[in-house]
C-alpha positions as CSV (number, residue, x, y, z in Angstrom):
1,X,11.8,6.6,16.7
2,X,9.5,8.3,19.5
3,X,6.0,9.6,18.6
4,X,4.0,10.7,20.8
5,X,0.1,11.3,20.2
6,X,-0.6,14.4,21.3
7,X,-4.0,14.4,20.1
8,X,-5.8,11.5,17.9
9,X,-9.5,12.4,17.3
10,X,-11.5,13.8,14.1
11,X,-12.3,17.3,13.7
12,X,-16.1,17.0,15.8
13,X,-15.0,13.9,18.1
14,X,-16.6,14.5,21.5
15,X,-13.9,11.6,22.8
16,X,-10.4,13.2,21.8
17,X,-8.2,15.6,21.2
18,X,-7.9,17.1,17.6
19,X,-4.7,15.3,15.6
20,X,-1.3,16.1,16.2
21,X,1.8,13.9,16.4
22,X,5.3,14.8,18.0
23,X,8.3,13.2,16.7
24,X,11.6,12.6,18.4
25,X,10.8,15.4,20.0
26,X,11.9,17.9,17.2
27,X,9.2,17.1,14.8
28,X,5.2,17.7,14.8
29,X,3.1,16.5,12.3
30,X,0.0,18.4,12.2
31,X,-0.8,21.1,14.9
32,X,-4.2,20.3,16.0
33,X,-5.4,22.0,19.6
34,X,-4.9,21.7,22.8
35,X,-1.0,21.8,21.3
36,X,0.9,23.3,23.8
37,X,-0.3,22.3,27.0
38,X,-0.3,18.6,25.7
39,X,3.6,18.9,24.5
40,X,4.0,20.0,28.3
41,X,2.1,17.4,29.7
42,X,3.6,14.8,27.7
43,X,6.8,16.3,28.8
44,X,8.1,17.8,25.9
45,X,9.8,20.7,25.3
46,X,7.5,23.4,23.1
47,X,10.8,25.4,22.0
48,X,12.7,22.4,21.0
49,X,10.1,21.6,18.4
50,X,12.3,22.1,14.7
51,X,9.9,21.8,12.2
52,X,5.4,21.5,12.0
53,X,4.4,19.2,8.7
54,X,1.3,20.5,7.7
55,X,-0.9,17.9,5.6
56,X,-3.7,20.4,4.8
57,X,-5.3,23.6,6.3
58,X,-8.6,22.4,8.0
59,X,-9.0,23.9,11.6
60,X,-8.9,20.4,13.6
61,X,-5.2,20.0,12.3
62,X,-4.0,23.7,12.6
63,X,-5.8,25.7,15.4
64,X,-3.2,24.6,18.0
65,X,-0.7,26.4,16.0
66,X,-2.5,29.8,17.6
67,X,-0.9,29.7,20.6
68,X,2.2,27.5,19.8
69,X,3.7,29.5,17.1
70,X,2.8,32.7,19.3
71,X,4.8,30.9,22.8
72,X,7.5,30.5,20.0
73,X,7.7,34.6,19.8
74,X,8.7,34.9,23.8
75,X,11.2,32.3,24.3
76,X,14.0,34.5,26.2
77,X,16.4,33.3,22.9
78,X,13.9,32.4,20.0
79,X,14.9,29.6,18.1
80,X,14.2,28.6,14.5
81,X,11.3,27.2,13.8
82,X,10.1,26.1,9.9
83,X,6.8,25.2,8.9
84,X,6.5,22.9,5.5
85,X,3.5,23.3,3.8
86,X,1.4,23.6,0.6
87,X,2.4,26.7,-1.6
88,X,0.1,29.8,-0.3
89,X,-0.2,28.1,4.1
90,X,2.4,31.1,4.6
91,X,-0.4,33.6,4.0
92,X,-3.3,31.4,5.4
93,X,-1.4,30.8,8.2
94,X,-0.5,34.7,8.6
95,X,-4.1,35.6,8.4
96,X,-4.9,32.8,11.1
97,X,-2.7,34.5,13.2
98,X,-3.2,37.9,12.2
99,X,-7.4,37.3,13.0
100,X,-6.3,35.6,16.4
101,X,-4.1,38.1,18.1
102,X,-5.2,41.2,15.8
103,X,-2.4,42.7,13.3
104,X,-1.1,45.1,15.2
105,X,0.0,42.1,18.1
106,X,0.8,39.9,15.8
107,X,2.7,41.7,13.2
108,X,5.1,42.7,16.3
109,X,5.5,39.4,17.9
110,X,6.5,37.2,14.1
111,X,9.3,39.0,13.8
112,X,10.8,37.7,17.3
113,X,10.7,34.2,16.1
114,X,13.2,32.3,13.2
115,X,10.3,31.4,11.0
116,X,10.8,29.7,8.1
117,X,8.0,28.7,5.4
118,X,9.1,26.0,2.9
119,X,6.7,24.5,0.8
120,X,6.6,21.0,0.7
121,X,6.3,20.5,-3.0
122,X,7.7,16.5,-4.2
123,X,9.9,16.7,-1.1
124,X,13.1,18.2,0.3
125,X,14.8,18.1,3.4
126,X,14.6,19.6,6.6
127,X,16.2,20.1,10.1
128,X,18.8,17.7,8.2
129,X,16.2,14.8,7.8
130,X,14.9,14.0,3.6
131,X,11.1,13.8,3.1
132,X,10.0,13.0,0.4
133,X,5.0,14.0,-0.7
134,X,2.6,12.3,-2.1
135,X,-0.6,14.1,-3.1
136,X,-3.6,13.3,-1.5
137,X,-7.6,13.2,-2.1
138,X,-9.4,14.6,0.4
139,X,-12.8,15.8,-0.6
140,X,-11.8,19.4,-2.3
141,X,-9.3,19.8,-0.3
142,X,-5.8,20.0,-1.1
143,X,-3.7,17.4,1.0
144,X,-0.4,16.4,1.8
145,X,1.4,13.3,2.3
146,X,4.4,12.8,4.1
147,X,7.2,10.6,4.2
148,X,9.9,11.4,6.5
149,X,13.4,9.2,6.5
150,X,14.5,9.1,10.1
151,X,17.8,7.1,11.1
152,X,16.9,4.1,8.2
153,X,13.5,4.0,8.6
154,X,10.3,5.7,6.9
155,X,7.8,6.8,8.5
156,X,4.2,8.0,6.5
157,X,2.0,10.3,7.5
158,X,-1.8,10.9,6.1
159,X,-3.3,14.1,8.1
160,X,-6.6,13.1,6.4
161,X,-6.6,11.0,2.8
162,X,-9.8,9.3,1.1
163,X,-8.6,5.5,0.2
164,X,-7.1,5.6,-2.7
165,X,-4.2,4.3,-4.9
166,X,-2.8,7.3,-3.6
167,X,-2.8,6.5,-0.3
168,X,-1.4,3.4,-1.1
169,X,1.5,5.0,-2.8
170,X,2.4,6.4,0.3
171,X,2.8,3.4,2.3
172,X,4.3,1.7,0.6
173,X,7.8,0.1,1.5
174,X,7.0,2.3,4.9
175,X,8.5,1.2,7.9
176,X,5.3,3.0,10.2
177,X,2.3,4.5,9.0
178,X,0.2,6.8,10.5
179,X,-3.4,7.6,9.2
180,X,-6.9,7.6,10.0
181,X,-9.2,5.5,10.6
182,X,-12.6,7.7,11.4
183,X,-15.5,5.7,11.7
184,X,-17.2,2.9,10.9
185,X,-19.4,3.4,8.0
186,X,-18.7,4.5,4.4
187,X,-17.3,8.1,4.3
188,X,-17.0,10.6,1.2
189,X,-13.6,12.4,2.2
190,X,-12.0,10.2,5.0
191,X,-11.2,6.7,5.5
192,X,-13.3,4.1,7.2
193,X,-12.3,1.6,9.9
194,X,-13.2,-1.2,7.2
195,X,-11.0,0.9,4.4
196,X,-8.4,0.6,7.2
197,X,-8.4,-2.3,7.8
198,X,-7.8,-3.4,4.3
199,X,-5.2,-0.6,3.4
200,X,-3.3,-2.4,6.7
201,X,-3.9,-5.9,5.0
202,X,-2.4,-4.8,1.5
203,X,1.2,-3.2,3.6
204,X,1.7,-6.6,5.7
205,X,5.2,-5.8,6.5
206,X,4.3,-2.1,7.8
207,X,3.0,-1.2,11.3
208,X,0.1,1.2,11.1
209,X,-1.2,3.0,13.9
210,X,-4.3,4.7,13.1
211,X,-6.0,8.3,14.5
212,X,-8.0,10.7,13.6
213,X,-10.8,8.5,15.2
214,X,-14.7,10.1,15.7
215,X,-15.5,7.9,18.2
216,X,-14.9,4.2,19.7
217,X,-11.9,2.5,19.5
218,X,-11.2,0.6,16.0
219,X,-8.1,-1.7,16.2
220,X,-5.1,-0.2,15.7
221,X,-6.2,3.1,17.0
222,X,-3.8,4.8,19.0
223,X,-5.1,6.7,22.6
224,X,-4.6,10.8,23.0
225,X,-1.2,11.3,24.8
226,X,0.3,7.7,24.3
227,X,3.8,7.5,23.1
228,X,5.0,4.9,20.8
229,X,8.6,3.9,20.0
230,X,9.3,1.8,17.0
């Protein structure tokens, strides 16, 4: 399993990149901006992406969507592309776009593209790989947890979770996890570096590598553009 960090800071992090993880090269997790250019630079190919795993709607994890799912529209032969979601991202998502490029654009250019909405619900399957959700606390925000099941091995992914049992839940009998760790004091809708710490201690057998950093470097954090393969 390859994932590549294409961007690993929180939403107001003067030091990185907002969050977004490519995996295998067919698979994003999140879609935080500078998307595009960093899929390029990190030498990966934009219109091979299959599928974008949204956790929740907050602007640091979709804003690089603007452009991306727009590049999608001009390939010279579109391919499918499906976003997997909370019920009602179709429409947020839609307006995003629709406010970005202005109706008249944007209404045009969607139909170019193969794009598929599936909400996420308890789990399904995808681009031929099973996922299973876990539900998420994350101030009053509605999040999403992921668990993908790629080639024998899970991998977890928490966009942006409180530490809870939930969180928990979703690492457990992971493989990898990957999940913030935001800064170092007490925080009312993310997890600390402490809280990470301990969430890491409680999974022993599971590797964590841990973004959506403010600022600094807490161990386990994982750099902006590093790949990974576990």
């Amino acid at each position: 399993m390859e994932l590549v960090f294409l961007g690993t800071g929180a939403a107001f992090s003067l030091e990185r990149y907002n969050g977004a993880v490519c995996v295998d090269r067919r698979f994003l997790l999140d879609g935080g901006a500078p998307l595009l250019p960093h899929l390029h630079r990190a030498g990966v190919d934009p219109a091979g992406i299959e599928a974008i795993f949204l956790s929740h709607f907050h602007g640091d994890h979709v804003a690089g969507l603007i452009p991306f799912v727009a590049f999608r529209a001009f390939l010279p032969e579109p391919r499918p592309l499906t976003v997997v979601a909370s019920k009602g991202t179709e429409e947020r998502l839609d307006a995003l776009l629709d406010a970005a490029w202005g109706p008249d654009e944007w209404q045009g250019w969607k139909h170019r593209i193969p794009l598929r909405h599936q909400v996420a619900g308890e789990g399904g399957e995808v681009a031929g790989v099973p996922f299973e959700t876990v539900a998420l606390r994350h101030g009053s925000a509605r999040a999403t947890g992921y668990r993908l099941h790629l080639d024998g091995s899970v991998l977890a992914y928490a966009g942006d979770s409180q530490a809870t049992e939930e969180l928990d839940r979703l690492c457990d009998g992971a493989d990898v996890v990957v999940t913030e760790a935001t800064g170092p004091a007490p925080m009312p809708t993310h997890t600390s570096w402490p809280e990470a710490e301990a969430l890491a201690a409680r999974h022993p057998g599971t590797r964590f590598l841990f973004n959506h950093v403010s600022a600094g470097s807490p161990s386990g954090a994982v750099s902006d553009l590093e790949v990974i393969t576990v």
